[in-house]
C-alpha positions as a Markdown table, in Angstrom:
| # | Residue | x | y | z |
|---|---|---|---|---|
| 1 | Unk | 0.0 | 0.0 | 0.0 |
| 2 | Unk | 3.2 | 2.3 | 1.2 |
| 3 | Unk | 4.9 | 1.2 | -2.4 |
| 4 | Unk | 1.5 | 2.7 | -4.2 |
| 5 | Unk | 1.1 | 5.7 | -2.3 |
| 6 | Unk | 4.5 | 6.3 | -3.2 |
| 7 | Unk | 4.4 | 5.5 | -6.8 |
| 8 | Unk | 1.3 | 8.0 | -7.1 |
| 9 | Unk | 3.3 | 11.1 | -5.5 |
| 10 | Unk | 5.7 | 10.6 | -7.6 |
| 11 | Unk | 3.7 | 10.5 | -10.8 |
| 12 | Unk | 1.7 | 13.8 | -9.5 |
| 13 | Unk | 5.4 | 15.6 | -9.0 |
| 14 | Unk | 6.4 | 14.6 | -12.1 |
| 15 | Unk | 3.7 | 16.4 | -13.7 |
| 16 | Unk | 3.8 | 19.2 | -11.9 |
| 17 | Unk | 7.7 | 19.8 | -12.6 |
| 18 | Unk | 6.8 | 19.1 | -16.7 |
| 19 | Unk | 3.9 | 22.3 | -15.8 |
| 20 | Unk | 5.7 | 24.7 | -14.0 |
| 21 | Unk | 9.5 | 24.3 | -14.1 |
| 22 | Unk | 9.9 | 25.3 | -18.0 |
| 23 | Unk | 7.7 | 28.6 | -17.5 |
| 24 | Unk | 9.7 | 29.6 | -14.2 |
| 25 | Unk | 13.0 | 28.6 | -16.4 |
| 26 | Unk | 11.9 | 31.3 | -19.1 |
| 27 | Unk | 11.0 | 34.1 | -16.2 |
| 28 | Unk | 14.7 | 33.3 | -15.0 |
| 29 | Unk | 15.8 | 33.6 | -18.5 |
| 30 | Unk | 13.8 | 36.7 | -19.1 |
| 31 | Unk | 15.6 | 39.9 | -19.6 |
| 32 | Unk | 14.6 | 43.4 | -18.5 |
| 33 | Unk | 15.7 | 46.3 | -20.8 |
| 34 | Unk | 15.4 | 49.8 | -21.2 |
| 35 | Unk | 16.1 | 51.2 | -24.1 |
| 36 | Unk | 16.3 | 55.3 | -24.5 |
| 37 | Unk | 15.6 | 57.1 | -27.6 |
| 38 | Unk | 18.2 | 59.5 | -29.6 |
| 39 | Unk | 15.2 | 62.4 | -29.9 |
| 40 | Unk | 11.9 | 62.9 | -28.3 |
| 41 | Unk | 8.9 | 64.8 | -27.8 |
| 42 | Unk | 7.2 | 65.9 | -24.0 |
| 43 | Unk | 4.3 | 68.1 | -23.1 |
| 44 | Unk | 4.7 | 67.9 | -19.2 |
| 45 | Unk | 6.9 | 70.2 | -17.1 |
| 46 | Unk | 9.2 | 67.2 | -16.2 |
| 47 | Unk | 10.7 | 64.6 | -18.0 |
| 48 | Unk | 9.5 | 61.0 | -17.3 |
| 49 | Unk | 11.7 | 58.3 | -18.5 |
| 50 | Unk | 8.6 | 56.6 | -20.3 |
| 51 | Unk | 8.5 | 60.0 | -22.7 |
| 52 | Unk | 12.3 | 58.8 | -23.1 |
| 53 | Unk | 12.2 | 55.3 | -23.2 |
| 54 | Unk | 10.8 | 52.3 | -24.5 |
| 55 | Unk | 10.7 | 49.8 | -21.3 |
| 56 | Unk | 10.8 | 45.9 | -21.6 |
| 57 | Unk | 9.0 | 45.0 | -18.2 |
| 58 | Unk | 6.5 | 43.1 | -16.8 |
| 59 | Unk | 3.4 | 45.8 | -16.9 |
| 60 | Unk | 3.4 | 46.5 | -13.0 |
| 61 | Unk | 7.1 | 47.6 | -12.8 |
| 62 | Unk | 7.1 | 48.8 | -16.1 |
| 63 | Unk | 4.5 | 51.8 | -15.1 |
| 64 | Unk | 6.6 | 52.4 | -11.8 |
| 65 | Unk | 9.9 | 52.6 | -14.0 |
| 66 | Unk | 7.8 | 54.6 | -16.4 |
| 67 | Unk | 7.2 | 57.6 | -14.1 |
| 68 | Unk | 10.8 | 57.9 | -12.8 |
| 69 | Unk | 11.3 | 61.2 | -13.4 |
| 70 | Unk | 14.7 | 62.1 | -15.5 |
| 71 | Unk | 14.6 | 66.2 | -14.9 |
| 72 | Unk | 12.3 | 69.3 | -15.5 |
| 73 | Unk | 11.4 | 69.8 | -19.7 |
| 74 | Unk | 13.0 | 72.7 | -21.5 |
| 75 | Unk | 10.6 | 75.9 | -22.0 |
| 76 | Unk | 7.8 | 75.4 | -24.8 |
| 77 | Unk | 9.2 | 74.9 | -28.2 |
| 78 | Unk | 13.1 | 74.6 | -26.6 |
| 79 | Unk | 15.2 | 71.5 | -26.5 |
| 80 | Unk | 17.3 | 70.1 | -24.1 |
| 81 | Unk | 20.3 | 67.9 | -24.1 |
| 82 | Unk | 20.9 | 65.2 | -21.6 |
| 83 | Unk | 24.4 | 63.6 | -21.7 |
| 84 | Unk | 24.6 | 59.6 | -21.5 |
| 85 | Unk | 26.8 | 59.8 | -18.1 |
| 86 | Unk | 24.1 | 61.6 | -16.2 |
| 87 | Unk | 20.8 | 59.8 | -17.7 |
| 88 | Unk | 22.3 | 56.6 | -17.0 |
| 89 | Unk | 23.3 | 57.4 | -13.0 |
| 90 | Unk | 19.5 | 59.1 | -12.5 |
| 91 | Unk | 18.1 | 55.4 | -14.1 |
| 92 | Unk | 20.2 | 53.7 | -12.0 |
| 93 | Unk | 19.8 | 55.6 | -8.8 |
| 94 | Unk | 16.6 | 54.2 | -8.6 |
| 95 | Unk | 15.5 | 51.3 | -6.3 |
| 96 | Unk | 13.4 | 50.1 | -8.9 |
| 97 | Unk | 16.7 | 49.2 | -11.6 |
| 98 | Unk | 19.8 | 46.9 | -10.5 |
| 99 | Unk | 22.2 | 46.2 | -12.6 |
| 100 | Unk | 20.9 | 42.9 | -14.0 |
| 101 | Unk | 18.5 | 45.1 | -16.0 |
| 102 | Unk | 20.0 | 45.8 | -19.3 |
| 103 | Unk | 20.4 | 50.2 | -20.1 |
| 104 | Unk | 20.9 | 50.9 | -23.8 |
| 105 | Unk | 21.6 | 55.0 | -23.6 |
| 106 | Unk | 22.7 | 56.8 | -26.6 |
| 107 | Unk | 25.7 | 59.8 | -26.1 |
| 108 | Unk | 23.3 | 62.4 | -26.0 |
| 109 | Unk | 19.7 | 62.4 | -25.9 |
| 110 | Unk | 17.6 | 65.4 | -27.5 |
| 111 | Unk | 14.3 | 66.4 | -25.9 |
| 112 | Unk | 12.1 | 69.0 | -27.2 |
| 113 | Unk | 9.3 | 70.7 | -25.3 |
| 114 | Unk | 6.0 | 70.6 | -27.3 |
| 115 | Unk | 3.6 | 74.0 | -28.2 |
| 116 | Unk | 0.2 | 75.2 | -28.4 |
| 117 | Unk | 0.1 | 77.6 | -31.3 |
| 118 | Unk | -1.6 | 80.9 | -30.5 |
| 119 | Unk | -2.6 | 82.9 | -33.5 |
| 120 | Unk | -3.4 | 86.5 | -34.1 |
| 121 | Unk | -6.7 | 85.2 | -36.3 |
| 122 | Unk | -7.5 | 83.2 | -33.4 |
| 123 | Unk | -7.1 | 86.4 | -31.1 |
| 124 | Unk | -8.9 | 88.2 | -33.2 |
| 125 | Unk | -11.9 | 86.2 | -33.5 |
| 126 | Unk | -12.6 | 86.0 | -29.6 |
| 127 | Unk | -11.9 | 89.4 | -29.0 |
| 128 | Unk | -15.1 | 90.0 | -31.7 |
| 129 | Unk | -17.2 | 87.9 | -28.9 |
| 130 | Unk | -15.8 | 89.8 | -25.8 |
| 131 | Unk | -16.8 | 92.9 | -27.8 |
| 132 | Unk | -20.4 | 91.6 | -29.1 |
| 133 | Unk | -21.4 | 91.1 | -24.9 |
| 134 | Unk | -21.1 | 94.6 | -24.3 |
| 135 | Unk | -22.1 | 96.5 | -27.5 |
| 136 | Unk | -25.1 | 93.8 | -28.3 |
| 137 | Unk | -27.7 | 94.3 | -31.3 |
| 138 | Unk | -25.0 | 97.0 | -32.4 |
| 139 | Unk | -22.7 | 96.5 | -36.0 |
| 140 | Unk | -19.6 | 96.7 | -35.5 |
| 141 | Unk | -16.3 | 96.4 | -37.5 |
| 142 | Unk | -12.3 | 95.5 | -36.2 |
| 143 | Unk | -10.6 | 97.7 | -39.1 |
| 144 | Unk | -7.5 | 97.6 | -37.0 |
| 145 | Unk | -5.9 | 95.1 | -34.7 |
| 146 | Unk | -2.8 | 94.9 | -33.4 |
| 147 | Unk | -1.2 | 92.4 | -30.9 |
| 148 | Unk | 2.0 | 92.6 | -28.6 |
| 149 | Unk | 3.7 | 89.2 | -27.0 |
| 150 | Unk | 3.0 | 86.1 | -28.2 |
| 151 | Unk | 5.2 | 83.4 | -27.1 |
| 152 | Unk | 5.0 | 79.6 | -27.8 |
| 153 | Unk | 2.9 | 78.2 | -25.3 |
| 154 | Unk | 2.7 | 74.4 | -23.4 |
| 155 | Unk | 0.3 | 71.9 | -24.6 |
| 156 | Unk | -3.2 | 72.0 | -22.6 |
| 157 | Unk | -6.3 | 73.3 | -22.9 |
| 158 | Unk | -6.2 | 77.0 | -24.1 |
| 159 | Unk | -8.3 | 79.9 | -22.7 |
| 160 | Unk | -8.6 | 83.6 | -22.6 |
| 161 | Unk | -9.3 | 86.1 | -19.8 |
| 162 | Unk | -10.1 | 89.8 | -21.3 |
| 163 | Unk | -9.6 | 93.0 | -18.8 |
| 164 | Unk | -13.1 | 93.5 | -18.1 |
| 165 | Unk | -12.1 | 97.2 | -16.8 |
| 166 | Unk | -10.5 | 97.9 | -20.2 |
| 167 | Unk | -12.9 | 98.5 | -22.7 |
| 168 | Unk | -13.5 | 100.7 | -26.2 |
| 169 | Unk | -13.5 | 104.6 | -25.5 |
| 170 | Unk | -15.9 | 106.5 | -27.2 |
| 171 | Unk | -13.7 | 107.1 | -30.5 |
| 172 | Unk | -13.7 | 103.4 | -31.3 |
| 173 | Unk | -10.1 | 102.9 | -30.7 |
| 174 | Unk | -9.0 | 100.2 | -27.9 |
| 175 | Unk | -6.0 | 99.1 | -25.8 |
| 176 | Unk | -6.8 | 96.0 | -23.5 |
| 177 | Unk | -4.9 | 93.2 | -21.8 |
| 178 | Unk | -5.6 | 89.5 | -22.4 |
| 179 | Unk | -4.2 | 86.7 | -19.8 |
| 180 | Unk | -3.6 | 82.9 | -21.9 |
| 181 | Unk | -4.4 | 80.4 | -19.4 |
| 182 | Unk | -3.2 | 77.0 | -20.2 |
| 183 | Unk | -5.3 | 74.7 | -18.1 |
| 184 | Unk | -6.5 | 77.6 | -16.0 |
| 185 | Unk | -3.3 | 78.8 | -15.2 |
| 186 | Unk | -2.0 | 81.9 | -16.6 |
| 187 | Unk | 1.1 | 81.8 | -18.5 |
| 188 | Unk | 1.1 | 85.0 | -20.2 |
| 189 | Unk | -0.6 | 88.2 | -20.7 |
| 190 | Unk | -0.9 | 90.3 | -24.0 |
| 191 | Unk | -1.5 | 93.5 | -25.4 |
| 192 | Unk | -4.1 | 94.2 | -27.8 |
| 193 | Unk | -4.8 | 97.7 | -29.8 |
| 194 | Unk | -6.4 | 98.5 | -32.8 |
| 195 | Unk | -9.7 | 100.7 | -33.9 |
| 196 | Unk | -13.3 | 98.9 | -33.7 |
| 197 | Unk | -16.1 | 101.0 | -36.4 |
| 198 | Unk | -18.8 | 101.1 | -34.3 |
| 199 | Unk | -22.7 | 101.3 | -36.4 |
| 200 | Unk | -25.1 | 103.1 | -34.8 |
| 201 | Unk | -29.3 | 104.0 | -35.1 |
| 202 | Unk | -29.4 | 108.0 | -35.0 |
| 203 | Unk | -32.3 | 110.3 | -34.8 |
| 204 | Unk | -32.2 | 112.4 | -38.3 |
| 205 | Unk | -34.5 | 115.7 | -39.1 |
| 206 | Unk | -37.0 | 114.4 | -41.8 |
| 207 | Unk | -37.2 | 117.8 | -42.2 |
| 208 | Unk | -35.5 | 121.5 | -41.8 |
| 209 | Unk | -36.1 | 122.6 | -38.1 |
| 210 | Unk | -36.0 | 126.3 | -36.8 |
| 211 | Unk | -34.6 | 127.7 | -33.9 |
| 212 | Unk | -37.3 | 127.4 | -30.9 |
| 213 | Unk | -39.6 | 125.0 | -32.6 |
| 214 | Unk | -41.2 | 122.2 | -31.0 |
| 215 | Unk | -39.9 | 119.4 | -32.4 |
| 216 | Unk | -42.6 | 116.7 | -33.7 |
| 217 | Unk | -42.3 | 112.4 | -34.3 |
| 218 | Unk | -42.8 | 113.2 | -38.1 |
| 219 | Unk | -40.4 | 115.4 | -38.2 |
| 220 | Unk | -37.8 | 113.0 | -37.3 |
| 221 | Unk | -36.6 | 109.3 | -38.8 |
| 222 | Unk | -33.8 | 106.3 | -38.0 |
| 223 | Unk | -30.2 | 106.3 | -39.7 |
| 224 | Unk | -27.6 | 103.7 | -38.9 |
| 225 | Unk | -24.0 | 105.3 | -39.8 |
| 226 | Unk | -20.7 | 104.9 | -38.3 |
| 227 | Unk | -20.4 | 106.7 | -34.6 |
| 228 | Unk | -16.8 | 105.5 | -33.9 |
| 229 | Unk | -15.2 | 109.0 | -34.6 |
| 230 | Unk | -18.1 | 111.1 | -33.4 |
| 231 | Unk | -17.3 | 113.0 | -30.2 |
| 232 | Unk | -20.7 | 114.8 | -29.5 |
| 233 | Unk | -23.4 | 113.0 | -27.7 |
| 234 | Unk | -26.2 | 112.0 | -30.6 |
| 235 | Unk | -29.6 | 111.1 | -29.6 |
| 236 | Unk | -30.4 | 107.6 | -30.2 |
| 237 | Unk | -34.3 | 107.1 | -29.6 |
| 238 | Unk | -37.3 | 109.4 | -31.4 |
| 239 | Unk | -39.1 | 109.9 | -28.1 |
| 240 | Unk | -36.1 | 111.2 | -26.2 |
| 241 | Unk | -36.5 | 114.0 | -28.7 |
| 242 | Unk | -40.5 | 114.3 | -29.7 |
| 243 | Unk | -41.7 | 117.3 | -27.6 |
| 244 | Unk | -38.6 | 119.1 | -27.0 |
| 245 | Unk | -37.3 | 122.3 | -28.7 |
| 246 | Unk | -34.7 | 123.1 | -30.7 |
| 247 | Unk | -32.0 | 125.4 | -29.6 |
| 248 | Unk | -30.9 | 125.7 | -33.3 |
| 249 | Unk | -31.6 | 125.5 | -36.5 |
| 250 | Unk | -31.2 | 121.9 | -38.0 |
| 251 | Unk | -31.1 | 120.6 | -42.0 |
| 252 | Unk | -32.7 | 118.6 | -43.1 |
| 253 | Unk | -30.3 | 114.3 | -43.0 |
| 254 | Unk | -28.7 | 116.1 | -40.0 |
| 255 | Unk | -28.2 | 113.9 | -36.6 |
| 256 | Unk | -29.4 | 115.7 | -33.5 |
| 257 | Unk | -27.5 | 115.9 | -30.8 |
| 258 | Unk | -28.8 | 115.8 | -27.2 |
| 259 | Unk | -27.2 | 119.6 | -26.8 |
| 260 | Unk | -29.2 | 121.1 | -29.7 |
| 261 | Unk | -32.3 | 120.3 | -27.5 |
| 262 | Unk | -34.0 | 122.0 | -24.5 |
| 263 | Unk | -37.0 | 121.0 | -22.9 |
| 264 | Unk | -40.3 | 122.2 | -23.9 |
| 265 | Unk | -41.8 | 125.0 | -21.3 |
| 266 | Unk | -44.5 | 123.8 | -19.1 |
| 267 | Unk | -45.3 | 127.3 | -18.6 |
| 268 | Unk | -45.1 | 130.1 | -21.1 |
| 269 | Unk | -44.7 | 133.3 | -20.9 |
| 270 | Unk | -48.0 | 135.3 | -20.7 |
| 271 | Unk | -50.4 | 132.1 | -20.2 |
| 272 | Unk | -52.7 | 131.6 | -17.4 |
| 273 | Unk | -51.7 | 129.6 | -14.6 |
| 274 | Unk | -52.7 | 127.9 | -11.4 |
| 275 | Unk | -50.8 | 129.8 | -8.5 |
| 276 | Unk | -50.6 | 127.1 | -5.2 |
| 277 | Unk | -49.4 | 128.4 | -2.1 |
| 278 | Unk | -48.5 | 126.4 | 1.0 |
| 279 | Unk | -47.8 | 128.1 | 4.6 |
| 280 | Unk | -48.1 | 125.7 | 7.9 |
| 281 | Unk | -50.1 | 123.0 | 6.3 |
| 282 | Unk | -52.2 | 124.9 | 4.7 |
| 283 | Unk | -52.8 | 125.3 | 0.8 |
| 284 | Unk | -54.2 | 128.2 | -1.1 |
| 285 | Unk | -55.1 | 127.8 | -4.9 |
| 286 | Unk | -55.5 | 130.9 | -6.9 |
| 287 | Unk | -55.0 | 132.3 | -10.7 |
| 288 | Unk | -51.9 | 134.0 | -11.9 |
| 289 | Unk | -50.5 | 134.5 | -15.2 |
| 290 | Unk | -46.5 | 133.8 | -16.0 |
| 291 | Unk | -44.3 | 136.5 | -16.6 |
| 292 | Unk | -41.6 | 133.9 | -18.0 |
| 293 | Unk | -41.2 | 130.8 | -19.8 |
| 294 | Unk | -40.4 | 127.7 | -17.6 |
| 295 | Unk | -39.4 | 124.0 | -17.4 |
| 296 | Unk | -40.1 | 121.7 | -14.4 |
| 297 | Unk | -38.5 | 122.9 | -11.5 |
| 298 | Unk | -37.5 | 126.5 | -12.9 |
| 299 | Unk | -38.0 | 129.7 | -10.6 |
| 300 | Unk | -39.9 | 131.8 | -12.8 |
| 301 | Unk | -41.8 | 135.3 | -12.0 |
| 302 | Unk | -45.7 | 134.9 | -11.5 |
| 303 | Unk | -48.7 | 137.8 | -10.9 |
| 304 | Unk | -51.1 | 136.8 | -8.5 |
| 305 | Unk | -54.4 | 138.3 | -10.2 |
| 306 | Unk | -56.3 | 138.6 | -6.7 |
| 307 | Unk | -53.4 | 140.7 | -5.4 |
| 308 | Unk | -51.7 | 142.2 | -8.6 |
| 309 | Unk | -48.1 | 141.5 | -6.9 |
| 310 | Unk | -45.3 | 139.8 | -9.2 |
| 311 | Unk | -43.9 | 137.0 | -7.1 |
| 312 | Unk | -41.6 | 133.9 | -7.9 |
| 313 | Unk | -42.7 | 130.4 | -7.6 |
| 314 | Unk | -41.7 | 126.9 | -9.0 |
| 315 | Unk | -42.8 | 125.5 | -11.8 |
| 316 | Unk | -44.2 | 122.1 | -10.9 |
| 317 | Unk | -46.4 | 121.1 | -14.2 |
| 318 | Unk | -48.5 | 122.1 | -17.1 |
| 319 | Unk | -49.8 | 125.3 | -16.3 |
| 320 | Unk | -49.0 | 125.0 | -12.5 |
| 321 | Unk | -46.4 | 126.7 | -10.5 |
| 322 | Unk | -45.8 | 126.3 | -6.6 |
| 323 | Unk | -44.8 | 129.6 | -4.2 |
| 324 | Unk | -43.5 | 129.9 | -0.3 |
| 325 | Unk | -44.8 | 132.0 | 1.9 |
């Protein structure tokens, strides 16, 4: 029975050593390498020997080999030079590599520093949007553009970050900063110039309008032309000009400006008015006629017809005006 038992054991071992022993005999035999390239390309701020390297590992140590990290990367669009005496002591000095693992290093090894491209089109085009948010359902044109300091940039996602506080003066022309944030972190700020046409709906005289006349919505009509270089103040809506009065003559295809306008009286000179007077709560109404034209809130002169005195009062509507006693 011993002799059986025996005899079986040794049958199972011998199967296990046919199994096992040839694929443990090719692990012993396997051989770790590293092999480093001549010239290559990184996008990270430090170089890792797997952007270097091509590593012959099983996968585990292979990724923690992979992220040794060989030095910091030369500035965007620069290259560096690592000598074969110095990569092959920072490989080594690792805990990961002995010397049983096999180091192919050339003399010198090249890395260059990869580059987001940054154009003046592309500037261009987003400084367009930053304008449209703050001049909305208004035309306008870039006729000149201008930009100061681009520099190659690291790889990562791109973004711009406009001077909100720096914005188009009343001329049209602009000068305004722009931070370049590669993965929201700024890397560099620019200067941008140039001259923006800004189109404009004016008020226009339909019409020829004299001095002291009392301007009418026919009288007037809607022209979009090129504000940019104007420096007066132009009114921009009809009824911010219907029922005021002009402090000038104005042709006919002329803008109005906002200064060629006065307020229409609310009291005339000569017309009847209602004369209220207030003294300790109390508040006496009586008929006076106006001795002088007057807008809300003017102090004009005023004859009380009960009493036949000229006194001043404010004018505080149509046909009213307001005295202190």
């Amino acid at each position: 029975m011993k002799y059986i038992n025996s005899k079986f054991f040794c049958i199972i071992l011998y199967f296990i050593i046919l199994t096992f022993i040839p694929g443990m005999a090719a692990m012993a035999e396997e051989e770790f390498s590293i092999v480093v390239k001549k010239t290559s390309k990184v996008s990270s701020e430090e170089i890792y020997l797997e952007d270097i390297a091509e590593i012959n590992a099983p996968s585990f140590l292979e990724n923690e080999i992979g992220k040794i990290v060989i030095g910091s990367s030369p500035d965007p669009g620069e290259i560096k030079i690592i000598s074969r005496d110095r990569l092959v002591a920072k490989i080594y000095s690792n805990h990961l590599i002995d010397q049983n693992i096999t180091v192919f290093v050339p003399d010198k090894i090249y890395v260059k520093r990869l580059t987001r491209s940054l154009t003046k089109d592309y500037l261009k085009d987003n400084f367009l949007k930053y304008v449209g948010t703050f001049h909305e359902n208004i035309r306008f044109d870039l006729r000149d553009f201008n930009v100061r300091g681009i520099e190659p940039y690291p790889e990562g996602e791109l973004s711009l970050l406009f001077d909100r506080d720096n914005r188009l003066n009343k001329k049209g022309r602009f000068a305004i900063k722009v931070d370049v944030l590669i993965d929201n972190y700024n890397v560099d700020t620019l200067s941008l110039s140039g001259w923006i046409d800004v189109y404009e709906r004016l008020v226009c005289a339909r019409v020829p309008l004299k001095r002291h006349q009392k301007i009418v919505a026919q009288d007037l009509y809607y022209q979009v032309v090129n504000t940019s270089k104007f420096r007066q103040d132009y009114a921009k809506k009809i009824e911010n000009v219907e029922g005021k009065i002009s402090r000038s003559d104005i042709k006919t295809g002329c803008y109005i400006r906002t200064s060629q306008l006065k307020q229409a009286p609310l009291v005339r000179k000569g017309e009847a008015i209602k004369l209220v007077a207030k003294r300790k709560g109390l508040k006496i109404i009586t008929a006076g006629i106006s001795k002088d034209d007057g807008v809300a809130d003017d102090l004009i002169r005023v004859e009380n017809l009960r009493s036949g005195k000229i006194i001043r009062g404010f004018v505080k509507g149509k046909s009213l005006v307001e005295v202190y006693y």
